[in-house]
ROSEGU-205690 format. One line per field, with one value per atom (N, C-alpha, C): x, y, z; residue number from 1. Coordinates in nm, 3 decimals. Layout:
N
xx	(X,...);
yy	(Y,...);
zz	(Z,...);
k	(NUM,...);
***
This chain:
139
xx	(0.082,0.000,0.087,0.168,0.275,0.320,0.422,0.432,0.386,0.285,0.116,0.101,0.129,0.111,0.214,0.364,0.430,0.478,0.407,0.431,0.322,0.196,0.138,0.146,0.242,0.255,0.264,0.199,0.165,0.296,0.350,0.485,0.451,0.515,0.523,0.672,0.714,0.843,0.827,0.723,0.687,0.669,0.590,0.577,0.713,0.757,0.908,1.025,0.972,1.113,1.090,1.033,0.997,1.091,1.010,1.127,1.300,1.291,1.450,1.522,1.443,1.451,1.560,1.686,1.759,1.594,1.621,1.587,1.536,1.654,1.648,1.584,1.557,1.468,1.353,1.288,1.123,1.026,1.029,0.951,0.968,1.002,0.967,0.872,0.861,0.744,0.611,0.543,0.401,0.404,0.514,0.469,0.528,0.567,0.622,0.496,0.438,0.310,0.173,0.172,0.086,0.097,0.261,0.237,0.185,0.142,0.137,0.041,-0.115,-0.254,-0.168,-0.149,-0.123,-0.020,0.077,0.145,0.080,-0.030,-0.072,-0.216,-0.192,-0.355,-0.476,-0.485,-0.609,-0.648,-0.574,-0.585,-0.741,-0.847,-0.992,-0.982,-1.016,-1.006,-1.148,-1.234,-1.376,-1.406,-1.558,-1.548,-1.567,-1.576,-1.597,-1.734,-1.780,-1.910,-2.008,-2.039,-2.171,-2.262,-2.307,-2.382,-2.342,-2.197,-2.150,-2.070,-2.010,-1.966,-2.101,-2.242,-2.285,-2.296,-2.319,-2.324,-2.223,-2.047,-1.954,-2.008,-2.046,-2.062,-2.184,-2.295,-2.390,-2.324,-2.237,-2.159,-2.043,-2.014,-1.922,-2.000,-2.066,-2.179,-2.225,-2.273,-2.352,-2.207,-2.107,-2.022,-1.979,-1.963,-1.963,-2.098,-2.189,-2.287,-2.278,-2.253,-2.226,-2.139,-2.014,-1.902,-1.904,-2.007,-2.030,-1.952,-1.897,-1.798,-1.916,-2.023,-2.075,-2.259,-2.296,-2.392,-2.487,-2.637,-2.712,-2.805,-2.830,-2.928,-2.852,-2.725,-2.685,-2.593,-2.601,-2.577,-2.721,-2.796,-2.915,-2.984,-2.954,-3.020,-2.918,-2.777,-2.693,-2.732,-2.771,-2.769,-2.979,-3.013,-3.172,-3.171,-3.111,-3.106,-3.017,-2.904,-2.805,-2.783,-2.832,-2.815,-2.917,-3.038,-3.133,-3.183,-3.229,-3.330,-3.213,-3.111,-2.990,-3.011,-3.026,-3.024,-3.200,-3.267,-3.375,-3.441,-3.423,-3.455,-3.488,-3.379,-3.364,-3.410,-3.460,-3.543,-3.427,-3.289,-3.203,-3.156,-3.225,-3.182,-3.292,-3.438,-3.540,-3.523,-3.486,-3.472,-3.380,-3.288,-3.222,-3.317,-3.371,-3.446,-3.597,-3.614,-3.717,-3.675,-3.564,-3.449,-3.430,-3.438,-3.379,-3.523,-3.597,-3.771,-3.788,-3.770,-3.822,-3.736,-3.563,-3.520,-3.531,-3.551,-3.552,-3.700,-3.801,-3.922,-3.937,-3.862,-3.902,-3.915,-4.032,-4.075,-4.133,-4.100,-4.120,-4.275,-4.351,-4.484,-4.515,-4.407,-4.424,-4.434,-4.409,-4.358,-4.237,-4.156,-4.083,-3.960,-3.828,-3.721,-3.654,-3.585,-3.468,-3.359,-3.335,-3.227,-3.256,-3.384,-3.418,-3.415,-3.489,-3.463,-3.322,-3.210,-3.100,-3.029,-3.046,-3.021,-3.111,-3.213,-3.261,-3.222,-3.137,-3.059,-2.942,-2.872,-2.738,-2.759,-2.889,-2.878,-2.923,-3.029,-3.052,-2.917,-2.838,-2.686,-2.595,-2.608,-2.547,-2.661,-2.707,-2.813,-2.709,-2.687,-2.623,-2.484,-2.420,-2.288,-2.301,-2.321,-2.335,-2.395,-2.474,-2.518,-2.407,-2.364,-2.163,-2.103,-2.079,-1.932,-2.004,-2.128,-2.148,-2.175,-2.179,-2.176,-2.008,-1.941,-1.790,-1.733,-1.785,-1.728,-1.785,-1.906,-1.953,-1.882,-1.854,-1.808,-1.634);
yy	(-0.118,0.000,0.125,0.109,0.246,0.278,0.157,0.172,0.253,0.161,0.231,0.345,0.391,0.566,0.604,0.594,0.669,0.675,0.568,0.528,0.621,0.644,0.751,0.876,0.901,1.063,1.134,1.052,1.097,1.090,1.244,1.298,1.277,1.181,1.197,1.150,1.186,1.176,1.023,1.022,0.935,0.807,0.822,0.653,0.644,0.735,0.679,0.621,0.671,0.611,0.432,0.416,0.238,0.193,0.224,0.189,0.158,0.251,0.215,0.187,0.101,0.096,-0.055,-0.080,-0.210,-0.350,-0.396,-0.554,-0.521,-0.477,-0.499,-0.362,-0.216,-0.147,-0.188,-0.227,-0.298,-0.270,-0.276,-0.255,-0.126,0.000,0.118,0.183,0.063,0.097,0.145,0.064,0.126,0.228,0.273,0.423,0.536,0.508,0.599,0.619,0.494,0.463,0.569,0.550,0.642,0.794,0.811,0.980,0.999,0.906,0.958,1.080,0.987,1.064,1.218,1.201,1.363,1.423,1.395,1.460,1.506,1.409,1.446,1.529,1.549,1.697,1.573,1.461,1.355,1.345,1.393,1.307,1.405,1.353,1.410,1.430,1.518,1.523,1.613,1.518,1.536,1.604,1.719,1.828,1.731,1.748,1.699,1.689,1.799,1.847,1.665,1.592,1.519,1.539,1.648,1.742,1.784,1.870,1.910,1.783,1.689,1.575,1.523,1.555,1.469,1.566,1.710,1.787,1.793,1.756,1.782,1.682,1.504,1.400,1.442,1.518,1.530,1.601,1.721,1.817,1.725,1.629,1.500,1.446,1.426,1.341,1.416,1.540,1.604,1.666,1.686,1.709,1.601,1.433,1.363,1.369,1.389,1.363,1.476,1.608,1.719,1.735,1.677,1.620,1.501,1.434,1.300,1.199,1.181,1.040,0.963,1.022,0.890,0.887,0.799,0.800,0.862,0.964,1.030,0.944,0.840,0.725,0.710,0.653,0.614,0.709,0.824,0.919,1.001,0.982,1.066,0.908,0.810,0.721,0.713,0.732,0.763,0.860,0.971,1.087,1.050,1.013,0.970,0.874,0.798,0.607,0.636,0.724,0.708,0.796,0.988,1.068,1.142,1.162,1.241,1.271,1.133,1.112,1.212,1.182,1.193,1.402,1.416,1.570,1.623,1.578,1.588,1.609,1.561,1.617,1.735,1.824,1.942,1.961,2.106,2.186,2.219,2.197,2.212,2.067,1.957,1.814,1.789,1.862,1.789,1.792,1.867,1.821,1.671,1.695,1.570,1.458,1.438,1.300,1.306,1.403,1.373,1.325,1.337,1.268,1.113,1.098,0.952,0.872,0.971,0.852,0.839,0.972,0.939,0.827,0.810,0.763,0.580,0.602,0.446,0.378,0.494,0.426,0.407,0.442,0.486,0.386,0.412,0.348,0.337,0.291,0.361,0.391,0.367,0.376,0.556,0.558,0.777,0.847,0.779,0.934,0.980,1.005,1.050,0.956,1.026,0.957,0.935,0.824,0.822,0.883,0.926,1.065,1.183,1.232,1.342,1.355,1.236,1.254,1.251,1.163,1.186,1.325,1.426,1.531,1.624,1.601,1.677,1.688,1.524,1.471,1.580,1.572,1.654,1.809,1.853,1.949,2.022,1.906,1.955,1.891,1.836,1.816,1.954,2.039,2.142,2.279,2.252,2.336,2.340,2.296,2.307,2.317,2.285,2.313,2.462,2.549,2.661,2.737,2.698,2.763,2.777,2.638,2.638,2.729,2.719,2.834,2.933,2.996,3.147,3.216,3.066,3.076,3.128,3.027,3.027,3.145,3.248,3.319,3.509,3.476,3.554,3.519,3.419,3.389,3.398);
zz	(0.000,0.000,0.000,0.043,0.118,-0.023,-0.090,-0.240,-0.357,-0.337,-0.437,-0.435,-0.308,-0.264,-0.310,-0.294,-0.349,-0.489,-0.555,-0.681,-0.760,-0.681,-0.723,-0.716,-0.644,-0.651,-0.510,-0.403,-0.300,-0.222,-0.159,-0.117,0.023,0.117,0.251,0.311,0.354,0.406,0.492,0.592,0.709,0.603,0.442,0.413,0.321,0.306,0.237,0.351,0.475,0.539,0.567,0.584,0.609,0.501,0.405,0.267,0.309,0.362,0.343,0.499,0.580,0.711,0.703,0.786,0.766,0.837,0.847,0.878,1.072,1.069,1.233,1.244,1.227,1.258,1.175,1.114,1.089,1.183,1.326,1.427,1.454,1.439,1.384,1.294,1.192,1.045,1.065,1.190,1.204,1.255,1.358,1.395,1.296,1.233,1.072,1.001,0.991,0.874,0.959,1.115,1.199,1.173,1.167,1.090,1.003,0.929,0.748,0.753,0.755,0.777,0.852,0.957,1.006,0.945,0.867,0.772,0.671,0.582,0.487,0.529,0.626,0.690,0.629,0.690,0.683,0.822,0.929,1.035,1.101,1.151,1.156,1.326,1.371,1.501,1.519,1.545,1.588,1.697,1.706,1.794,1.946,2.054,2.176,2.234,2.160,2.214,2.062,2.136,2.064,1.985,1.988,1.937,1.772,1.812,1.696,1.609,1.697,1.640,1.511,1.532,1.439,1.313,1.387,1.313,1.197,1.225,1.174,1.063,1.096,1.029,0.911,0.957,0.858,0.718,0.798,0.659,0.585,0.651,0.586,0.483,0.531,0.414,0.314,0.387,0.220,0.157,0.203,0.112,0.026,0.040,-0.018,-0.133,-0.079,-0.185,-0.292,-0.223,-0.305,-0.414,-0.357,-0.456,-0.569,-0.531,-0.611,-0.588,-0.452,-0.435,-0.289,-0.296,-0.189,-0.290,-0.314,-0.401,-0.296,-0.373,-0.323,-0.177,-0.195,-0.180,-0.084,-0.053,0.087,0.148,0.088,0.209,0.264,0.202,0.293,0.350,0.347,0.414,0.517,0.523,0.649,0.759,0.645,0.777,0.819,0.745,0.856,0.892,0.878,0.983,1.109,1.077,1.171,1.241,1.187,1.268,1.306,1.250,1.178,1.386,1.397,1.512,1.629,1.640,1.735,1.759,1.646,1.621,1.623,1.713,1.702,1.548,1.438,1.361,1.288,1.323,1.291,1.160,1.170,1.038,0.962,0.959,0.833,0.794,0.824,0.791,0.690,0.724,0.658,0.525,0.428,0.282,0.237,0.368,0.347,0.364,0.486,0.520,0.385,0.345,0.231,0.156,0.076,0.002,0.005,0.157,0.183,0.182,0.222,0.237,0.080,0.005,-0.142,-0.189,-0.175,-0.246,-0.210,-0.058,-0.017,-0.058,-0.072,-0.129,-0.266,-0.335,-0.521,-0.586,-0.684,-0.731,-0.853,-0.964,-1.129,-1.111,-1.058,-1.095,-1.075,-0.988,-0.941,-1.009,-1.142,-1.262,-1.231,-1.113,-1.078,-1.168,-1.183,-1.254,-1.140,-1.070,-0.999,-1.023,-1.121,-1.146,-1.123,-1.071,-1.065,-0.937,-0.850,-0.701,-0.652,-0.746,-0.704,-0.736,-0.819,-0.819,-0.722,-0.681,-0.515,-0.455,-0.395,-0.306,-0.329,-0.428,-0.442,-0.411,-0.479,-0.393,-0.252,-0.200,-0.088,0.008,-0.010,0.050,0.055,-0.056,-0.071,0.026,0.070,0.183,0.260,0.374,0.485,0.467,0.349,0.348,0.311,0.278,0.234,0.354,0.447,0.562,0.646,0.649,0.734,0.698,0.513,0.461,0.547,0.491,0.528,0.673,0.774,0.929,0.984,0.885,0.932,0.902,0.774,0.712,0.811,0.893,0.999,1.093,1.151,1.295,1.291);
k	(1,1,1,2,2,2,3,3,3,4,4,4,5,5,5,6,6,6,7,7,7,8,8,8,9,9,9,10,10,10,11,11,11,12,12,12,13,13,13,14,14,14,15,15,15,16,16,16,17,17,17,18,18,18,19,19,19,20,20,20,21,21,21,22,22,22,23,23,23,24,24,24,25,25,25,26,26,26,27,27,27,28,28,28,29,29,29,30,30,30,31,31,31,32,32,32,33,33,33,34,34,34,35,35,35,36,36,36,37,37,37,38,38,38,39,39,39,40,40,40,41,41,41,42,42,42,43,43,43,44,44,44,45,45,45,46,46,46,47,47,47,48,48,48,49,49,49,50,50,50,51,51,51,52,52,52,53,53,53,54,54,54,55,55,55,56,56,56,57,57,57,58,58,58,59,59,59,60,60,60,61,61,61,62,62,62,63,63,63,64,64,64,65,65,65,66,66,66,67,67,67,68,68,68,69,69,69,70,70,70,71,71,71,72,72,72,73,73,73,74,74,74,75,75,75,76,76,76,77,77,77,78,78,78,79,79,79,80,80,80,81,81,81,82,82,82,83,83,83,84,84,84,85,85,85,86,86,86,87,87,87,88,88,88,89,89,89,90,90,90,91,91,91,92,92,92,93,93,93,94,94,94,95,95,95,96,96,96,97,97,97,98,98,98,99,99,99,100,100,100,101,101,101,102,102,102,103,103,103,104,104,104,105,105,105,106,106,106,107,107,107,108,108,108,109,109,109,110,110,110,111,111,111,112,112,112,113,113,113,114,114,114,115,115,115,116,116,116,117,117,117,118,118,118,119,119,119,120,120,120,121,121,121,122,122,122,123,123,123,124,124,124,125,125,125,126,126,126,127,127,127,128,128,128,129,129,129,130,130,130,131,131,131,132,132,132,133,133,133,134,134,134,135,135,135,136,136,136,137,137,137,138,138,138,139,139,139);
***
Protein backbone atom coordinates (compact mmCIF):
# COMPACT_ATOMS: atom_id res chain seq x y z
CA UNK A 1 0.00 0.00 0.00
CA UNK A 2 2.75 2.46 1.18
CA UNK A 3 4.32 1.72 -2.40
CA UNK A 4 1.16 2.31 -4.37
CA UNK A 5 1.11 5.66 -2.64
CA UNK A 6 4.30 6.69 -3.49
CA UNK A 7 4.31 5.28 -6.81
CA UNK A 8 1.38 7.51 -7.23
CA UNK A 9 2.55 10.63 -6.51
CA UNK A 10 1.65 10.97 -3.00
CA UNK A 11 4.85 12.98 -1.17
CA UNK A 12 5.23 11.97 2.51
CA UNK A 13 8.43 11.76 4.06
CA UNK A 14 6.87 9.35 7.09
CA UNK A 15 5.77 6.53 4.13
CA UNK A 16 9.08 6.79 2.37
CA UNK A 17 11.13 6.11 5.39
CA UNK A 18 9.97 2.38 6.09
CA UNK A 19 11.27 1.89 2.67
CA UNK A 20 14.50 2.15 3.43
CA UNK A 21 14.51 0.96 7.11
CA UNK A 22 17.59 -2.10 7.66
CA UNK A 23 15.87 -5.54 8.78
CA UNK A 24 16.48 -4.99 12.33
CA UNK A 25 14.68 -1.47 12.58
CA UNK A 26 11.23 -2.98 10.89
CA UNK A 27 9.51 -2.55 14.27
CA UNK A 28 9.67 1.18 13.84
CA UNK A 29 7.44 0.97 10.45
CA UNK A 30 4.01 1.26 12.04
CA UNK A 31 4.69 4.23 13.95
CA UNK A 32 6.22 5.99 10.72
CA UNK A 33 3.10 4.63 8.74
CA UNK A 34 0.86 6.42 11.99
CA UNK A 35 2.37 9.80 10.90
CA UNK A 36 1.37 9.58 7.48
CA UNK A 37 -2.54 10.64 7.77
CA UNK A 38 -1.23 13.63 10.06
CA UNK A 39 1.45 14.60 7.72
CA UNK A 40 -0.72 14.46 4.87
CA UNK A 41 -3.55 16.97 6.90
CA UNK A 42 -6.09 13.55 6.83
CA UNK A 43 -5.85 13.07 10.35
CA UNK A 44 -9.92 14.10 11.56
CA UNK A 45 -10.06 15.23 15.01
CA UNK A 46 -13.76 15.36 15.88
CA UNK A 47 -15.48 18.28 17.94
CA UNK A 48 -15.97 16.99 21.76
CA UNK A 49 -19.10 18.47 22.14
CA UNK A 50 -21.71 15.19 20.64
CA UNK A 51 -23.82 17.42 19.37
CA UNK A 52 -21.50 19.10 16.96
CA UNK A 53 -19.66 15.75 16.40
CA UNK A 54 -22.85 14.69 14.39
CA UNK A 55 -23.24 17.87 13.13
CA UNK A 56 -19.54 17.82 11.74
CA UNK A 57 -20.62 14.00 10.29
CA UNK A 58 -23.90 15.30 8.58
CA UNK A 59 -21.59 18.17 6.59
CA UNK A 60 -19.22 15.00 5.86
CA UNK A 61 -21.79 13.41 4.14
CA UNK A 62 -23.52 16.04 2.20
CA UNK A 63 -20.22 17.09 1.12
CA UNK A 64 -19.63 13.63 -0.18
CA UNK A 65 -22.87 13.63 -1.85
CA UNK A 66 -22.26 17.19 -3.05
CA UNK A 67 -19.02 16.20 -4.56
CA UNK A 68 -20.30 13.00 -6.11
CA UNK A 69 -17.98 10.40 -4.35
CA UNK A 70 -20.75 8.90 -1.89
CA UNK A 71 -23.92 8.00 -4.01
CA UNK A 72 -27.12 10.30 -3.23
CA UNK A 73 -29.28 7.25 -1.80
CA UNK A 74 -26.85 6.14 0.87
CA UNK A 75 -25.77 9.19 2.09
CA UNK A 76 -29.15 10.66 2.93
CA UNK A 77 -30.20 7.21 4.14
CA UNK A 78 -26.93 7.63 6.49
CA UNK A 79 -27.69 10.87 7.77
CA UNK A 80 -31.72 9.70 8.56
CA UNK A 81 -31.06 6.07 9.83
CA UNK A 82 -28.05 7.08 11.71
CA UNK A 83 -28.15 10.68 12.68
CA UNK A 84 -31.33 12.41 11.78
CA UNK A 85 -33.30 11.12 15.12
CA UNK A 86 -29.90 11.93 17.35
CA UNK A 87 -30.24 15.70 16.21
CA UNK A 88 -33.75 15.88 17.02
CA UNK A 89 -34.55 16.17 13.61
CA UNK A 90 -33.64 19.42 12.91
CA UNK A 91 -35.43 21.86 10.38
CA UNK A 92 -32.03 22.12 8.33
CA UNK A 93 -31.82 18.14 7.91
CA UNK A 94 -35.40 17.89 6.58
CA UNK A 95 -34.72 18.21 2.82
CA UNK A 96 -32.22 15.70 3.47
CA UNK A 97 -34.46 13.00 5.20
CA UNK A 98 -37.17 13.73 2.31
CA UNK A 99 -34.49 12.68 0.02
CA UNK A 100 -33.79 9.52 1.83
CA UNK A 101 -37.71 8.52 2.37
CA UNK A 102 -38.22 9.39 -1.42
CA UNK A 103 -35.20 7.63 -2.46
CA UNK A 104 -35.52 4.46 -0.17
CA UNK A 105 -39.22 4.26 -1.29
CA UNK A 106 -39.02 4.86 -5.21
CA UNK A 107 -40.75 3.48 -7.31
CA UNK A 108 -41.20 3.61 -11.29
CA UNK A 109 -44.84 3.76 -10.95
CA UNK A 110 -44.24 7.77 -9.41
CA UNK A 111 -43.58 9.34 -12.62
CA UNK A 112 -40.83 10.50 -10.78
CA UNK A 113 -37.21 9.57 -12.54
CA UNK A 114 -34.68 8.22 -9.99
CA UNK A 115 -32.27 10.65 -11.46
CA UNK A 116 -34.18 13.42 -10.65
CA UNK A 117 -34.63 12.54 -7.01
CA UNK A 118 -31.00 11.86 -7.04
CA UNK A 119 -30.21 15.31 -8.19
CA UNK A 120 -32.61 16.77 -5.15
CA UNK A 121 -30.59 14.71 -3.06
CA UNK A 122 -27.38 16.54 -4.42
CA UNK A 123 -28.78 19.49 -3.93
CA UNK A 124 -30.52 19.55 -0.88
CA UNK A 125 -26.86 18.16 0.50
CA UNK A 126 -25.47 21.42 -0.71
CA UNK A 127 -28.13 23.36 1.83
CA UNK A 128 -26.23 23.07 4.85
CA UNK A 129 -22.88 23.13 3.48
CA UNK A 130 -23.35 26.61 2.34
CA UNK A 131 -25.18 27.63 5.62
CA UNK A 132 -21.63 26.38 7.34
CA UNK A 133 -19.32 28.34 4.61
CA UNK A 134 -21.48 31.47 5.28
CA UNK A 135 -21.76 30.76 9.29
CA UNK A 136 -17.90 30.27 9.32
CA UNK A 137 -17.28 33.19 7.12
CA UNK A 138 -19.53 35.54 9.99
CA UNK A 139 -18.08 33.89 12.95
Amino acid sequence: MGLGALIAGVESTALAMPAGLLRSEEPEAPALFGQVPEELGLLLHPPADPRAAKWARVHGIAGQIADGSLDPATGTHLIWADIAHDLDHSEEMEPLVRCAHDLDGWEESWGALFEELNREAVEAAKEPLSKRSAAEAEG
